[in-house]
C-alpha positions as CSV (number, residue, x, y, z in Angstrom):
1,X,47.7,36.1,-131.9
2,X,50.7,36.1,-134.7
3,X,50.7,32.9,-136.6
4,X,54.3,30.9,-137.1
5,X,54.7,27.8,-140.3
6,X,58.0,27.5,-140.4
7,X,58.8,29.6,-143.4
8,X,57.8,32.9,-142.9
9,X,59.0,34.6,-139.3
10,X,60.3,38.2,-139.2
11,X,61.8,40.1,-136.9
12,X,58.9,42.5,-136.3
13,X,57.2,39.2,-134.8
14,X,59.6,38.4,-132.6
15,X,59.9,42.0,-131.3
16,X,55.8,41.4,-130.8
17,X,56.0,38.5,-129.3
18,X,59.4,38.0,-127.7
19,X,59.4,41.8,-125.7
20,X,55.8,42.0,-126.5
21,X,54.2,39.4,-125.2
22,X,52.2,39.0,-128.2
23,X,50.6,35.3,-128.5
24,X,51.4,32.6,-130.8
25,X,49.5,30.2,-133.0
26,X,50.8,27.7,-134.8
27,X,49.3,26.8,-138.9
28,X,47.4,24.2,-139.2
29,X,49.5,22.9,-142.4
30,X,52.6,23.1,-140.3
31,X,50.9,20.4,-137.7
32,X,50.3,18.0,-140.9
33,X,53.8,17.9,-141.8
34,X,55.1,17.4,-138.4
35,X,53.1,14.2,-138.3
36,X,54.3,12.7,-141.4
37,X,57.9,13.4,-140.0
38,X,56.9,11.6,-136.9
39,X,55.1,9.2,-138.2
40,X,58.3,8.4,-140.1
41,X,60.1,8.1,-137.7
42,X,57.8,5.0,-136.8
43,X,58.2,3.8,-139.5
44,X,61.9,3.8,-139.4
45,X,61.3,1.9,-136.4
46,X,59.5,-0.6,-137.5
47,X,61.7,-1.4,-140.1
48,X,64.8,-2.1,-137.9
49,X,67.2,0.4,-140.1
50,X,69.8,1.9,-138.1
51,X,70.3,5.5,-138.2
52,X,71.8,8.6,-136.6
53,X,70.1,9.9,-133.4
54,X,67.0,7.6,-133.5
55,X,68.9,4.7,-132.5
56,X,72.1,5.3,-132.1
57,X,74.2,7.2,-129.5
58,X,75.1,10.8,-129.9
59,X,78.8,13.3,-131.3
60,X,81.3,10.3,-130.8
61,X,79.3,7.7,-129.5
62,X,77.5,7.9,-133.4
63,X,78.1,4.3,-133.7
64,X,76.8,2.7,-130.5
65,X,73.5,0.9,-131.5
66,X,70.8,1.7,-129.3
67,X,68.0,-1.1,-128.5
68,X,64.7,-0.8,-128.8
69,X,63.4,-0.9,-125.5
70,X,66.2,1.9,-124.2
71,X,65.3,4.1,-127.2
72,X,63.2,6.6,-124.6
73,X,66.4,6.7,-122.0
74,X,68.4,7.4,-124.6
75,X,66.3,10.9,-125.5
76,X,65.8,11.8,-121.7
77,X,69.2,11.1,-120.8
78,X,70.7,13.1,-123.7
79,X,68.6,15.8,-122.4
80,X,69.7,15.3,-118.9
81,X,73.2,15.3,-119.5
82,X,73.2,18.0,-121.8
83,X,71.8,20.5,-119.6
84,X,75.0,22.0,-118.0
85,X,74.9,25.7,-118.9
86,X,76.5,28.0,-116.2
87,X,76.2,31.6,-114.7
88,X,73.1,34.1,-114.4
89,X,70.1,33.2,-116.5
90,X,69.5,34.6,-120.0
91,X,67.6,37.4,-120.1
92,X,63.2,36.8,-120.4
93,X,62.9,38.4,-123.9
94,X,65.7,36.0,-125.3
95,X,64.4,32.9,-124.3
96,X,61.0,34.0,-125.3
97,X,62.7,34.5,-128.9
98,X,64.3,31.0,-128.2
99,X,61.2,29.5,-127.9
100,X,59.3,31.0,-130.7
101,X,62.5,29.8,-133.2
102,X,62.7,26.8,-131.8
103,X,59.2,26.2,-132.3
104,X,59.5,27.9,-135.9
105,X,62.2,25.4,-136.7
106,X,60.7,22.0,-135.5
107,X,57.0,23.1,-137.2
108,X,58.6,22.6,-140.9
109,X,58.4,19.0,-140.3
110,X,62.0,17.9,-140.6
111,X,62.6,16.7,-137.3
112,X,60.0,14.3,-136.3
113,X,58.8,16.1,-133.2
114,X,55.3,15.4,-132.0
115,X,52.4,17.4,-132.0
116,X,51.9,17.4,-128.1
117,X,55.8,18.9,-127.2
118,X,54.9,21.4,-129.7
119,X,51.6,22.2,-128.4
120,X,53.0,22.0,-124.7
121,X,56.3,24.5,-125.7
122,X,53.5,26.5,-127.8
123,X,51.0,27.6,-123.9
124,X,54.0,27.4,-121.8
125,X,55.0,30.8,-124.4
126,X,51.8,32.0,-124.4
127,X,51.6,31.7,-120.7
128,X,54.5,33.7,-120.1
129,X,56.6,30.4,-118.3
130,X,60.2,30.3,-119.3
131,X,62.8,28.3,-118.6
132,X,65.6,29.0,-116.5
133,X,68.4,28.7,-118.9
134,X,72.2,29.8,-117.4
135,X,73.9,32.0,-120.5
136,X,77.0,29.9,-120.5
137,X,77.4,26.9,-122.4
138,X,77.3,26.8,-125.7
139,X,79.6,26.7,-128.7
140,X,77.3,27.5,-131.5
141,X,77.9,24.0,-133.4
142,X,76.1,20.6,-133.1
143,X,73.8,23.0,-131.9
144,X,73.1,25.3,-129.1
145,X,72.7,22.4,-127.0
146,X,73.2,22.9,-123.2
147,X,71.1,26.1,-123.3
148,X,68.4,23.8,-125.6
149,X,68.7,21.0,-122.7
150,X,67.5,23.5,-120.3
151,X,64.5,24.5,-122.0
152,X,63.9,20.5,-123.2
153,X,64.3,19.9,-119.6
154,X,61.3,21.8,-118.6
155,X,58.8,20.2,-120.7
156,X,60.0,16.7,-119.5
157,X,58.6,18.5,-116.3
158,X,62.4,18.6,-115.1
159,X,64.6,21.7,-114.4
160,X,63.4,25.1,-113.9
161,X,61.3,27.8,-114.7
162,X,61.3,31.7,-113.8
163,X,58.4,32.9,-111.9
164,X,57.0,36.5,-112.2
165,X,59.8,37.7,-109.6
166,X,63.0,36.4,-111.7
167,X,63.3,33.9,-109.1
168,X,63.5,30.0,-110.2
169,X,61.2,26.8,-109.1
170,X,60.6,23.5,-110.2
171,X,58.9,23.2,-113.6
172,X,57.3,20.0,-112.1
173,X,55.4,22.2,-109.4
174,X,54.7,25.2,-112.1
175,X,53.0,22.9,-114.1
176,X,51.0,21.6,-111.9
177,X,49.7,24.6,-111.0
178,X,48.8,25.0,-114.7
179,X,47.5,21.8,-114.7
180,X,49.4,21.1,-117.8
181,X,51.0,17.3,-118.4
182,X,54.8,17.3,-118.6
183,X,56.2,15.4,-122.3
184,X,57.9,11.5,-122.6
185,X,59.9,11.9,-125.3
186,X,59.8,9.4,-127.9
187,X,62.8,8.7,-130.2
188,X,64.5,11.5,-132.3
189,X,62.8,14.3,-130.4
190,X,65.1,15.1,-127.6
191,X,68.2,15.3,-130.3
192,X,65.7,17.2,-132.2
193,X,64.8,19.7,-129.1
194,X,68.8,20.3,-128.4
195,X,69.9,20.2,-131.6
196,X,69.9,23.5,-133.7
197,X,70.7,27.7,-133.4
198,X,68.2,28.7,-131.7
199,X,69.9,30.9,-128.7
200,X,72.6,31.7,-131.1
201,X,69.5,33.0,-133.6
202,X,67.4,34.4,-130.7
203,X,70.1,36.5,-129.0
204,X,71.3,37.7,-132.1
205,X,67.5,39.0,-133.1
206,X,66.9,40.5,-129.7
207,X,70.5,42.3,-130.2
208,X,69.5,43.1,-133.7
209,X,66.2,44.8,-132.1
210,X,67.9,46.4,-130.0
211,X,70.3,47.6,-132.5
212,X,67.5,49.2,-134.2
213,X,66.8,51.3,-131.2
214,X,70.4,52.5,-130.7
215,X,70.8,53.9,-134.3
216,X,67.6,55.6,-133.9
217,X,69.1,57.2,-131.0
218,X,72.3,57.9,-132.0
219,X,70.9,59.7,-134.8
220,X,69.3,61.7,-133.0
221,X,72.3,62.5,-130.8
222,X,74.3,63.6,-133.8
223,X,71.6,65.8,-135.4
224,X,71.5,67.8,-131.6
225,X,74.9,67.9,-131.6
226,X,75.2,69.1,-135.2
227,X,72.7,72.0,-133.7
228,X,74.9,72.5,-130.5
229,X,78.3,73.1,-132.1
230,X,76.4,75.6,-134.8
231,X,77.8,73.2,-137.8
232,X,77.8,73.2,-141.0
233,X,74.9,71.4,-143.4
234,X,76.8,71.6,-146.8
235,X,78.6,68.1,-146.2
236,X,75.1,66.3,-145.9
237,X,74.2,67.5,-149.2
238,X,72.1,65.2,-151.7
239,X,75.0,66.3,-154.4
240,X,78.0,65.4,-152.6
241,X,76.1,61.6,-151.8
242,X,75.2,61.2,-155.1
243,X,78.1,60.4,-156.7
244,X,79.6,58.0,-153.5
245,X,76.1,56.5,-153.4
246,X,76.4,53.6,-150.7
247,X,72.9,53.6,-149.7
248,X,73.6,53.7,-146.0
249,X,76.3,56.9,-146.3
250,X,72.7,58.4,-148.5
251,X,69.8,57.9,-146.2
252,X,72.0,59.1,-143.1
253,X,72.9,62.2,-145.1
254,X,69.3,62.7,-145.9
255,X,68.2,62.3,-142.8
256,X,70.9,64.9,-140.9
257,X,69.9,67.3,-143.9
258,X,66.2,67.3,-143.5
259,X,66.4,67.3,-139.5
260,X,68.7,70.6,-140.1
261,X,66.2,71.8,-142.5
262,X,64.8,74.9,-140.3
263,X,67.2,75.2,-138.0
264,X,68.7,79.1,-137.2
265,X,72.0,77.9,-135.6
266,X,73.5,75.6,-138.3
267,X,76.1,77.5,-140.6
268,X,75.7,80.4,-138.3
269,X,79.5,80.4,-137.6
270,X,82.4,81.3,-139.7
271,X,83.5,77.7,-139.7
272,X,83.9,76.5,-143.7
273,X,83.8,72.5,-142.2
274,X,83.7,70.6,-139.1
275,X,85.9,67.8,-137.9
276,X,85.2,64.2,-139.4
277,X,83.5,63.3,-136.4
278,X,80.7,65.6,-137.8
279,X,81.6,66.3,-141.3
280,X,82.2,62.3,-142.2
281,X,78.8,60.9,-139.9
282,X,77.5,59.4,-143.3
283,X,80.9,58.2,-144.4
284,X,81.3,56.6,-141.1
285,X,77.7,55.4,-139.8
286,X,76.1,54.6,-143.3
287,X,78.1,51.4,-143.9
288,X,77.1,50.6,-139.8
289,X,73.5,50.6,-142.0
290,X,74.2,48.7,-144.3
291,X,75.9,45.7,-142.2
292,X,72.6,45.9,-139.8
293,X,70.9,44.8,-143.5
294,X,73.3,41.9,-144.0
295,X,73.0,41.0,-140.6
296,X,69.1,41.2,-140.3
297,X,69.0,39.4,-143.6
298,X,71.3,36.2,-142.5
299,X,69.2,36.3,-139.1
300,X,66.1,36.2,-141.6
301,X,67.1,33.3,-143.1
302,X,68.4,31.0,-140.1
303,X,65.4,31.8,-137.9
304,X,62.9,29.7,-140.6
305,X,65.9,27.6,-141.3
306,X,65.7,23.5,-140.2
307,X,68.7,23.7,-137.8
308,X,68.4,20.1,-136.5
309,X,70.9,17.1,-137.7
310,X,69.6,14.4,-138.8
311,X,66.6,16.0,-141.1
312,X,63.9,14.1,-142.5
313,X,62.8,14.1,-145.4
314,X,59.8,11.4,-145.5
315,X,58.9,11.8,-148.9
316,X,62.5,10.8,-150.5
317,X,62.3,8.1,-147.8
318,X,65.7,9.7,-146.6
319,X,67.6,10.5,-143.3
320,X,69.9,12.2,-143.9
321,X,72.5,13.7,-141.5
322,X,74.7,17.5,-142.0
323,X,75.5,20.3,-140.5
324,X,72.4,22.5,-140.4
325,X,73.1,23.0,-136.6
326,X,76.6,24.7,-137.2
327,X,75.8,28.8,-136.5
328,X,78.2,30.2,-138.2
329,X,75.9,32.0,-139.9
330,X,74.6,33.4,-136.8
331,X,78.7,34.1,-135.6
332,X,79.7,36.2,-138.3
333,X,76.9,38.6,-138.6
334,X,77.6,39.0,-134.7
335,X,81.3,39.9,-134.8
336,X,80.4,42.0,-138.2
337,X,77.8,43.8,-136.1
338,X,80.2,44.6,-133.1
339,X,82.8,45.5,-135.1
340,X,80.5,48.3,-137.0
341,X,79.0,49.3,-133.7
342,X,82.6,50.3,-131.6
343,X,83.0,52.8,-134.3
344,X,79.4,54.2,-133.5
345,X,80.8,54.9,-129.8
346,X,84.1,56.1,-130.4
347,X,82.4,58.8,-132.8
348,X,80.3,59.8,-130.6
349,X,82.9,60.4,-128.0
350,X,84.6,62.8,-130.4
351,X,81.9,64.8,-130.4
352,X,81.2,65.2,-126.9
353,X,84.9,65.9,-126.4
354,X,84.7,69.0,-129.4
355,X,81.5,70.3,-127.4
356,X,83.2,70.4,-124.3
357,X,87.3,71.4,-125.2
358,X,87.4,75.1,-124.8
359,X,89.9,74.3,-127.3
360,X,88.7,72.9,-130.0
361,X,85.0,75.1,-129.5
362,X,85.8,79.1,-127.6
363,X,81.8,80.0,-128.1
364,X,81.0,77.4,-125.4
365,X,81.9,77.9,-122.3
366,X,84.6,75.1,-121.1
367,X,82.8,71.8,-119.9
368,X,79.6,73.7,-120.4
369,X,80.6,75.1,-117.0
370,X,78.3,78.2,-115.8
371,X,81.5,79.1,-113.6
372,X,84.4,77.4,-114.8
373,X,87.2,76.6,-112.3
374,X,84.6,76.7,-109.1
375,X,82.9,74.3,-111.4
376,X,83.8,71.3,-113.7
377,X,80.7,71.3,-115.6
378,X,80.7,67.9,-117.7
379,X,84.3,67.5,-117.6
380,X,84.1,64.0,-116.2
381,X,81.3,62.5,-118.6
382,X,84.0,62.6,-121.2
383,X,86.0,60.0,-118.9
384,X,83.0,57.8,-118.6
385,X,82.1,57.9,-121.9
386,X,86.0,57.5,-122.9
387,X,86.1,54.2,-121.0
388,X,83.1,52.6,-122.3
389,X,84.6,53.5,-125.8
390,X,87.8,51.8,-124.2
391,X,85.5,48.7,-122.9
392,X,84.2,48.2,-126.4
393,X,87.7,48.3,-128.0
394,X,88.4,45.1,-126.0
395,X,85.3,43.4,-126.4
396,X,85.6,44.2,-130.3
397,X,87.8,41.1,-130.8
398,X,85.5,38.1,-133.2
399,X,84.8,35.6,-131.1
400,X,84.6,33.6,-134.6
401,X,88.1,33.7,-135.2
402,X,88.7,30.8,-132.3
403,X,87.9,27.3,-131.9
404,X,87.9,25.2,-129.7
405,X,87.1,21.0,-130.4
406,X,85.2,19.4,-128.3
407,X,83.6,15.6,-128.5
408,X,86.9,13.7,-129.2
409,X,87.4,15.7,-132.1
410,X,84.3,14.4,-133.9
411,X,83.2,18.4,-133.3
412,X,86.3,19.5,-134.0
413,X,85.6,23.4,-135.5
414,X,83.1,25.3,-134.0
415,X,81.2,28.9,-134.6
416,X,81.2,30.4,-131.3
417,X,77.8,32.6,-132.1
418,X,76.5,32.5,-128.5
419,X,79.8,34.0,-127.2
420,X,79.7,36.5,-130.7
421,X,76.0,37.6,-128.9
422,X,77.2,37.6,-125.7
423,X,79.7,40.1,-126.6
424,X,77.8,42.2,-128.9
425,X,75.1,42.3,-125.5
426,X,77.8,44.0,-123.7
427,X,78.8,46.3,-126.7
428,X,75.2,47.8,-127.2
429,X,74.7,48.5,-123.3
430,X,77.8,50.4,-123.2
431,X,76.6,52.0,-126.5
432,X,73.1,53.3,-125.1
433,X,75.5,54.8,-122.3
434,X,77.5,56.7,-124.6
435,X,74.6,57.8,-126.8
436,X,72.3,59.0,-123.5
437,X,75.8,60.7,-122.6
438,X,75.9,63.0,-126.3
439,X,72.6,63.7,-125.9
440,X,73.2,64.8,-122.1
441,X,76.0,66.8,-123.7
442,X,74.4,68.6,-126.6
443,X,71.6,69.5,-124.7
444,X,73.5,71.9,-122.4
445,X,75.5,73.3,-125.2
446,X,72.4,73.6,-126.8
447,X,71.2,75.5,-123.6
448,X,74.1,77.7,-124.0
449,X,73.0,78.6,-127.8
450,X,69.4,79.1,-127.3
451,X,67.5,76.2,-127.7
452,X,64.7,78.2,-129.1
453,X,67.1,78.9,-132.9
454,X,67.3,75.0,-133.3
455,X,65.0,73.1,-135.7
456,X,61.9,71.2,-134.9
457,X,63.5,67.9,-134.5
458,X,66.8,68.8,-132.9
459,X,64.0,70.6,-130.5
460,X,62.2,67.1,-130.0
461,X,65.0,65.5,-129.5
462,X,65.9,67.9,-126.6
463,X,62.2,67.9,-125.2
464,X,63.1,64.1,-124.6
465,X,66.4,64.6,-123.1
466,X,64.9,66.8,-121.0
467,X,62.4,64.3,-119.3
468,X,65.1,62.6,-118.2
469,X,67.9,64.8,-117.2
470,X,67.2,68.8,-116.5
471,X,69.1,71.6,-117.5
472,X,71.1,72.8,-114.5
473,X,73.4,75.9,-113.9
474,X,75.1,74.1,-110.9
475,X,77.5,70.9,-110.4
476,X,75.5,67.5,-109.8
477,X,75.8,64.0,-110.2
478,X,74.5,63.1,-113.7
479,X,74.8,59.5,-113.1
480,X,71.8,58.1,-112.4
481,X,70.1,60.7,-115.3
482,X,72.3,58.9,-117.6
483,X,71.7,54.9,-116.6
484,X,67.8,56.0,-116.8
485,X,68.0,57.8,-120.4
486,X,70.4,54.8,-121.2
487,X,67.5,52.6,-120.3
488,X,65.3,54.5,-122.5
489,X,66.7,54.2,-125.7
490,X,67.0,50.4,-125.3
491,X,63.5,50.6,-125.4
492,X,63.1,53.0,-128.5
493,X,62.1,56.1,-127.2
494,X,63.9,57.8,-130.1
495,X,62.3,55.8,-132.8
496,X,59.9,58.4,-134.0
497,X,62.4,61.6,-133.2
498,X,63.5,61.6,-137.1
499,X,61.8,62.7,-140.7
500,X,60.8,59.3,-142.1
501,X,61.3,56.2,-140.6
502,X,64.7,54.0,-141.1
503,X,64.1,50.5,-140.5
């Protein structure tokens, strides 16, 4: 059981719980400042004051008075109408994280939610029952709020959930067979549900996870391919880094150094330096490091941020209404991300293409062919890989340099996270491709060098690759051995193949 207040989630715990299925609990201080918020919102009440999204209508309608006997319409039907989202449903560990930040957020008692839609959002996660939420329809300002609706929906006893075969049914009927009671909404709390980063936040920490298990991998590709083309250590040296000391470009070229360490083919050519694809990897992937830290840092800070507009703030006697919701925060660290990561592929593709050129490498045989010309060896995996680079160069574009208003105009500039995410999603799947493609690669160079001469990691790395795609002296289909080692480093199986851990 991982406990949440509001102040103090990491991405570790979401990893736990989000792809884990770790359980939640919520801190007992955290449910005694959600009911002074809510209680001030009674009070509020009682008082007859008017104010933004407890009795008034909602974006443009701001200054329609609401009265006090359509107050609970007015959340239900803003939940209602909000929930338009379109296309395939967003992937189970995302709206897990959804929840859990959503949750996170409203616990810090600045949004008047109640304890009982906490507590009912709270087993619903624990029980592994998630909302059926359509990926399309956000812009990553007033909030994610379509995608929000959708989950709000659900604990209204409206919309949709997922059952264990990724097929939707009626929350209503699910939660009967829980025998769990459905939510009426009492003012401020729908707004409060709908209104905030939490997909934008959520996608961008599962991505960020994922992230985490690329680099691992691609690390490990480059150190077996360092072993496979018999190249040289000298440019990883501690001297060289020392005086460029970017901490990223450092720990990379620590880590390629050590891995080398023992190995019997590097520097046994007479090559004095390799091409930049292998020569610059710290140069090139260490600032790809240190963006992941910027980006896991902002992530850090909105996912125990209050995201919600208006906040309350009971003890200044104060509502006061902002911004919070706008995820541009979340945007930028997206497109940063992406932008860092197409270099990570196209480098990658220059090494596979040096290992297999008869060209540009005569001790290998061409497209690690045993019988070039009757064979084409790995020729084609080179294609493949170059049009996922390709795909990547095109989905590379920031999604947070457009905008689009919406709301009259009253919305009039927003972040455009969720699309930021969705494209980053794309990005990193084509990524694990090209990665499980080098390692496919270097594996039967390496085969062709004598596997036994390499070090002990580039030989653990290889052990691995072997698991999921054999060394073979004759023409095959790799195709499916690559999509299943793809699928593998999404989930970290290269996580512990290096010297000391990264992240």
């Amino acid at each position: 059981m991982i406990p949440i207040d509001g102040h103090s989630l990491t991405l570790k715990e979401i990893e736990d719980i989000a792809l884990h299925y770790q359980c939640v609990s919520i801190a007992e201080q955290a449910w005694s400042k959600m009911k002074e918020s809510s209680d001030y919102i009674e009070t509020i009440l009682h008082q007859e004051k008017i104010v933004y999204g407890i009795n008034t209508g909602f974006g443009k309608l701001a200054t329609t008075a609401i009265p006090m006997d359509k107050l609970r319409a007015l959340q239900e039907n803003l939940v209602r109408s909000h929930a338009v989202s379109v296309g395939k449903p967003l992937s189970e560990d995302i709206v897990r994280a959804m929840m859990l930040i959503r949750m996170n957020t409203l616990i810090k008692g600045y949004s008047g939610v109640r304890h009982d839609t906490i507590k009912l959002m709270q087993t619903l996660l624990n029980q592994q029952v998630y909302p059926w939420i359509p990926e399309t329809g956000s812009l990553g300002a007033s909030g994610d709020l379509s995608p929000l609706a959708h989950l709000a929906l659900v604990l209204m006893g409206e919309g949709y959930v997922l059952d264990g075969e990724g097929k939707r049914i009626s929350s209503a009927e699910k939660l009967r067979q829980l025998q769990l009671e459905s939510v009426k909404l009492m003012p401020k709390e729908g707004l409060a549900l709908i209104n905030g980063t939490s997909l934008s936040s959520a996608w961008l920490s599962v991505l960020l996870i994922q992230t985490k298990n690329l680099l691992y991998a691609a690390l490990s590709a480059m150190v077996l391919s360092m072993e496979a083309y018999a190249g040289c250590k000298s440019a990883f040296s501690g001297l060289l880094h020392t005086v460029k000391p970017h901490s990223g470009q450092r720990m990379i070229a620590q880590i390629i150094y050590d891995s080398l360490e023992d190995s019997k083919l590097i520097d046994s050519t007479d090559r004095v330096q390799d091409p930049y694809s292998f020569r610059c990897y710290p140069q090139v992937i260490g600032p790809l490091l240190d963006i992941y830290e910027y980006c896991k840092n902002a992530n850090q800070i909105e996912i125990n941020a209050a995201t919600d507009n208006p906040l309350i703030f009971q003890d200044q006697e104060q509502v006061l209404s902002g911004g919070n919701f706008h995820a541009q925060a979340i945007a930028f660290p997206a497109d940063f991300l992406a932008i860092a990561l197409q270099v990570l592929g196209e480098i990658s593709e220059r090494r596979i293409n040096h290992l297999l050129d008869p060209h540009l490498n005569e001790s290998l045989t061409p497209f690690l062919a045993q019988d070039p010309g009757v064979q084409s060896g790995l020729m084609i995996v080179q294609y493949t890989c170059a049009a996922l680079v390709s795909q990547n160069k095109t989905l590379v574009y920031p999604a947070s340099a457009t905008s689009i208003p919406v709301s009259g105009n009253q919305e009039d500039l927003v972040s455009q996270a969720p699309n930021a995410c969705w494209k980053l999603e794309k990005m990193i799947k084509n990524l694990n491709r090209i990665v499980a493609m080098e390692l496919i690669v270097a594996s039967q160079a390496l085969d062709q060098r004598d596997v036994a001469k390499a070090g002990i990691v580039g030989r653990q790395v290889y052990d691995k690759v072997r698991c999921y795609s054999k060394a073979s002296s004759e023409d095959r289909s790799l195709s499916d051995e690559m999509m299943s080692l793809a699928t593998e480093i999404s989930k970290g199986i290269f996580s512990s193949s290096l010297p000391f851990e990264v992240f």
